[in-house]
N, C-alpha and C positions, 0 to 999 in steps of 0.2 A: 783669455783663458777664463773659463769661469770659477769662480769660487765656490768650493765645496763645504762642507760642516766639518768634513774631517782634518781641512788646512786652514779652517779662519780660527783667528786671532781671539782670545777671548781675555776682555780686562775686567778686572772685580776690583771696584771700588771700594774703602772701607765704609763709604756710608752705605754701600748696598748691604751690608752687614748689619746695620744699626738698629737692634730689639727695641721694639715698643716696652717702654714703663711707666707705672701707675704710681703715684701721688694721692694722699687721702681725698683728693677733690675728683679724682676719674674712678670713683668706685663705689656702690653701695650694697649692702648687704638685703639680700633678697628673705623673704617670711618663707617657710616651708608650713611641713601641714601642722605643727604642736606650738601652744603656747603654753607658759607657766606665771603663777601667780608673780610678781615680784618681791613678795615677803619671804616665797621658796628660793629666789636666787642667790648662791651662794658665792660670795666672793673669794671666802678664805684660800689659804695655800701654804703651802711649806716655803720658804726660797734661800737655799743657799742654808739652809738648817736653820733659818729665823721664819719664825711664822709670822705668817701680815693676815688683816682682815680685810684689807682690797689690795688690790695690785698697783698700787702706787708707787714709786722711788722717787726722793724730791732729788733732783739733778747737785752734782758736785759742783755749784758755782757760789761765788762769796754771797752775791744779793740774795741770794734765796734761801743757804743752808747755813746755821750756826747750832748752838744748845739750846737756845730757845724754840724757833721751829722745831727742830729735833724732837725736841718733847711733847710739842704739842703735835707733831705728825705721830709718833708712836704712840699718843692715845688717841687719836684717830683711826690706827690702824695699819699704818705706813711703816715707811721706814727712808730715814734721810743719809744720804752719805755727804763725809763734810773734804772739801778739797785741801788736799795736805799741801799742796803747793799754793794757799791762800791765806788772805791775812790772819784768821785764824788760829793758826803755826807760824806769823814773824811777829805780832803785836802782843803785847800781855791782852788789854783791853782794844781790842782794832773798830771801837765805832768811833775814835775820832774821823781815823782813816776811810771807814765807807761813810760818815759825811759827808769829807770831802770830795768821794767821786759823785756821788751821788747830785752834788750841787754844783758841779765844776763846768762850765761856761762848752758847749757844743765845740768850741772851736778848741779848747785845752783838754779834752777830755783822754785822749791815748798819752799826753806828757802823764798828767795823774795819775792813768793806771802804771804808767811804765817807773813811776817815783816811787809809788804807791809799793811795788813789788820787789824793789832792790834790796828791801831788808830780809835777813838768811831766816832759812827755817829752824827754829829750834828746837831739840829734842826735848824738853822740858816739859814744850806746850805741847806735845803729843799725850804726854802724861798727863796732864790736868786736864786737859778736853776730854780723853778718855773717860776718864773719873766724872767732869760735869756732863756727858752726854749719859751717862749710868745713874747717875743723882737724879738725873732728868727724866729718868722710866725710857730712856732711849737704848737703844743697840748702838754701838760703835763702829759704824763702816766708813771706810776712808775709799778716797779715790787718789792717783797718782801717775802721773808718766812713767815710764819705764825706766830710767834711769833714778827719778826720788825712788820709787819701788825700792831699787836693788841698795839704794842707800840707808833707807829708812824705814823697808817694811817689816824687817823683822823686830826693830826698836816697838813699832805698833802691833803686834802682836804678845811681846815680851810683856808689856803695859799694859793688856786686856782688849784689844779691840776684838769685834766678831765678825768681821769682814773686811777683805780688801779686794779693792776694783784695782786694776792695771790698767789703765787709760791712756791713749793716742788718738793724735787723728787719723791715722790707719792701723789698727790693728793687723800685722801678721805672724805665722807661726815661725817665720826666718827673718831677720833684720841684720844686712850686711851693713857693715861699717867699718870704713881704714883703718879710722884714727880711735878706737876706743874698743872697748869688749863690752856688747851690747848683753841687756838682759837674757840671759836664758831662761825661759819661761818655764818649759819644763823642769827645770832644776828648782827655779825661785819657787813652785805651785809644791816640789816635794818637800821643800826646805820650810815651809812656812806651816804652823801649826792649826791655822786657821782655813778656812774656804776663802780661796782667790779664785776672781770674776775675772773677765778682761771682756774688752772694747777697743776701740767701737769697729765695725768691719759692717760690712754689706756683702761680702762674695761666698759663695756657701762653701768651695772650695780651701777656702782659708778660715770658716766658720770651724768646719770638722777637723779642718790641724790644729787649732785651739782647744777642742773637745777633747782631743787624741793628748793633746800636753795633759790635761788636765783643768781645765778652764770649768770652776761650779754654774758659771752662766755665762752668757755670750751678749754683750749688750751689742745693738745695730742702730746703726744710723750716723751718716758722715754730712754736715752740715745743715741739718732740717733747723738746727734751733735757731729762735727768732732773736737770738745776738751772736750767732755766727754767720761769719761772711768767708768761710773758705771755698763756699759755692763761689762764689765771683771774685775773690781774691786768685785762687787754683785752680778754680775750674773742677773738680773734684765734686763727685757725689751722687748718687741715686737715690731716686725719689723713694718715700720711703715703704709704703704698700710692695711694691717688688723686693725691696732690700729684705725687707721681714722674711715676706714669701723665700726666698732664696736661703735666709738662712735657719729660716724651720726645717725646710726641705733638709737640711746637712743634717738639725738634729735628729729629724724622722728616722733618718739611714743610719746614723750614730745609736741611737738606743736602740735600734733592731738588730745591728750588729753586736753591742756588749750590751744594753740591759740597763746599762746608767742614762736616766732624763736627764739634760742640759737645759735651764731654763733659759729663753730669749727674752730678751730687753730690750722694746722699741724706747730709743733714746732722741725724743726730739720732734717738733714737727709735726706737735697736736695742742691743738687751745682749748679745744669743743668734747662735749661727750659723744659726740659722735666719730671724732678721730680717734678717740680713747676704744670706741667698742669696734672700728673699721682698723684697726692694730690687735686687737687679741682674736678679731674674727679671723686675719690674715693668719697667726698663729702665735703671736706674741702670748708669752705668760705674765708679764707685766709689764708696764710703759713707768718710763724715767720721764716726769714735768720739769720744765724749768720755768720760764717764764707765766706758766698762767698759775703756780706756785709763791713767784717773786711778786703780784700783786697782793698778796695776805698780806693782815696787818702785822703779823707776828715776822714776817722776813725781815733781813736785814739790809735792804737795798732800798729803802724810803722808796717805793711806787718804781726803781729803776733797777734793769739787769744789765751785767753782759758776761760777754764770752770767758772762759778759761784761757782762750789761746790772747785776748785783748791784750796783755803783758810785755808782749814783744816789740821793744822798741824800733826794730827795724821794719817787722813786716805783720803789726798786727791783724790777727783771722775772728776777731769780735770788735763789735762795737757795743756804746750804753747806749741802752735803749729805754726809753720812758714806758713803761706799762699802766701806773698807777698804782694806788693803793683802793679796794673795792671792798674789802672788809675781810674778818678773820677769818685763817684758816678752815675753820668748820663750815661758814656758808659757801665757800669757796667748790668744797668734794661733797657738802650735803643737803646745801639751802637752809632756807628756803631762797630759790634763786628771784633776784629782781629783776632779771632781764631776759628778751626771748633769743639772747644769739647762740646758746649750750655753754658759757662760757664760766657758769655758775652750777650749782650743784652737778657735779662731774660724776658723781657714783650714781647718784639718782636716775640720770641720763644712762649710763651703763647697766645699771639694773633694770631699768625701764626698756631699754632695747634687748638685753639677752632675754626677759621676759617673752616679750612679741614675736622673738625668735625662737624660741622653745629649749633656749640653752638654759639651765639650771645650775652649770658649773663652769668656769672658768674653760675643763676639756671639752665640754659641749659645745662654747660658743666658738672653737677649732673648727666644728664640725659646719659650721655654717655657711652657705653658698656666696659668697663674692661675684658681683659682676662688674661688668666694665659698664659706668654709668655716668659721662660728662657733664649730661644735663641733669643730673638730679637735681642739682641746687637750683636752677633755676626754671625747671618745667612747671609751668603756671601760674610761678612768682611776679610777673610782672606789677601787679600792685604792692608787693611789698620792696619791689627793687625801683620804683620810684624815688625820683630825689636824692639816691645813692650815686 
């Protein structure tokens, strides 16, 4: 009998399904026809009701953020948030403790974090961090799991802080759970006198039910940073070029619908000024550093970072990682840089491309064309990728 179209059999695989995505390294930003001076390009912005003069956030992780960064990123321009679930809030003085992770033998290093973090938070030290990161010409923004949140955010707020981040490694707008009564996000964003952020998410689906609770920003990105390993721990994660795109896209449709901007937070998963400007050309309003941050002299991770999720005795989703110490803060975002890899004056790098691109403002460089471009890095580099 022959077989017809109308009687065969038809199987759909899920990897016939499987969308191509981009990674800062499959894409580059193309010139259209305007350039502008780079003395015209404007960094500044509103975010979250704190004004910044670039669009920097230094990442919630102990080696990178404390009151000293702090202050010297808000006279740069920035703005740090400090991890409330970090030594920070269990230590009065916690550098003995980031010494000794910092020096602690490759093969001992997760016992240290996980010794390192069994001491409780205290409400106390919410209040004097507050108070020293205000001393310091800093803004007070804190970051938190869902659960310190509901225990502790409104104590940070009561104390003066001026921002809270809500952080996971999945942000969504529903979290089932058995055994406990999980945060209600929409209740906690009414409840709180302050502007509350959340994070981290990649689906733009779950971007705009966070926008819908109330969420002042949306930070994105699910294991890009270079002491996260929930990429290969869980398997879990999208690169971050698409993750961004995806969740501009929700805010696009969100402020068309009601009116209110949502600002996006590419969190993670950029060294170079050139990831920095292929994240706000994507649609990012500012990019969260951690690591090319935790090389300043002024961090508190002596030359070494790692993860937030590191802590977990059973199954930790960061490792330390050695970066170095390459000099202060200010040559780091301003130069003058010593090196040719983008890894130094990071604003320079960014104002020198929205320049060539003809963006003058943070929404201009939105406006910019992205292409799919694998071999940028390496089309005609062959003599400088010698001996690499």
């Amino acid at each position: 009998m022959t077989e017809t179209l109308a009687n065969r059999r038809v199987f759909r695989s899920k990897v016939d399904a499987i969308r191509q995505t981009y990674g800062f390294e499959d894409v580059s930003l193309a010139p259209g026809t305007d350039t502008v001076d780079p003395a015209d390009v404007v960094l500044a912005q509103d975010f979250c009701g704190i004004h910044l003069q670039i669009p920097v956030l230094a990442a919630a992780m102990d080696a990178v953020a404390d009151v000293r960064l702090s202050g010297e990123l808000a006279r740069l321009g920035g703005l740090s948030f400090l991890n409330l679930e970090g030594v920070q809030f269990r230590y009065d003085d916690p550098s003995a403790v980031l010494g000794r992770i910092a020096a602690a033998p490759d093969d001992e290093i997760q016992d240290v974090l996980a010794e390192a973090y069994k001491a409780p938070i205290r409400e106390e030290l919410i209040a004097r961090r507050i108070a020293e990161l205000h001393a310091a010409g800093s803004k007070a923004a804190f970051s938190a799991t869902p659960g310190v949140a509901q225990k502790f955010g409104h104590a940070c707020a009561e104390h003066g802080a001026d921002l809270f981040l809500v952080q996971s490694q999945v942000s969504s707008a529903r979290h089932i759970a058995s055994g406990y009564t999980p945060l209600s996000l929409a209740d906690f964003v009414r409840s709180m006198p302050i502007p509350v952020a959340v994070g981290n998410t990649t689906n733009a689906d779950a971007a705009f039910q966070l926008m819908e609770q109330g969420a002042a920003a949306v930070f994105v990105g699910v294991g890009p940073g270079a002491a996260c390993t929930t990429r290969e721990v869980l398997g879990i994660g999208i690169p971050q070029v698409t993750a961004v795109a995806d969740v501009v896209a929700a805010r696009d449709v969100y402020f068309a619908e009601t009116g209110r901007y949502v600002p996006v937070v590419a969190d993670g998963g950029m060294k170079k000024g050139g990831d920095i400007a292929k994240a706000i050309a994507t649609g990012a309003d500012v990019v969260m550093l951690g690591s090319p941050l935790a090389r300043a002299a002024e961090a508190p991770g002596h030359g070494t970072n790692w993860g937030m999720a590191a802590p977990s005795p059973v199954l930790p989703r960061g490792t330390r990682i050695k970066v170095g110490t390459v000099g202060p803060l200010d040559q780091i975002l301003n130069g003058p840089s010593h090196v040719t890899d983008g890894t130094q004056n990071l604003m320079g790098a960014l104002r020198q491309s929205m320049a060539a691109l003809g963006a003058r403002t943070i929404a201009d460089m939105h406006d910019v064309e992205v292409v799919y471009a694998p071999s940028v890095v390496t089309e005609g580099k062959s003599w400088q990728l010698r001996g690499k």
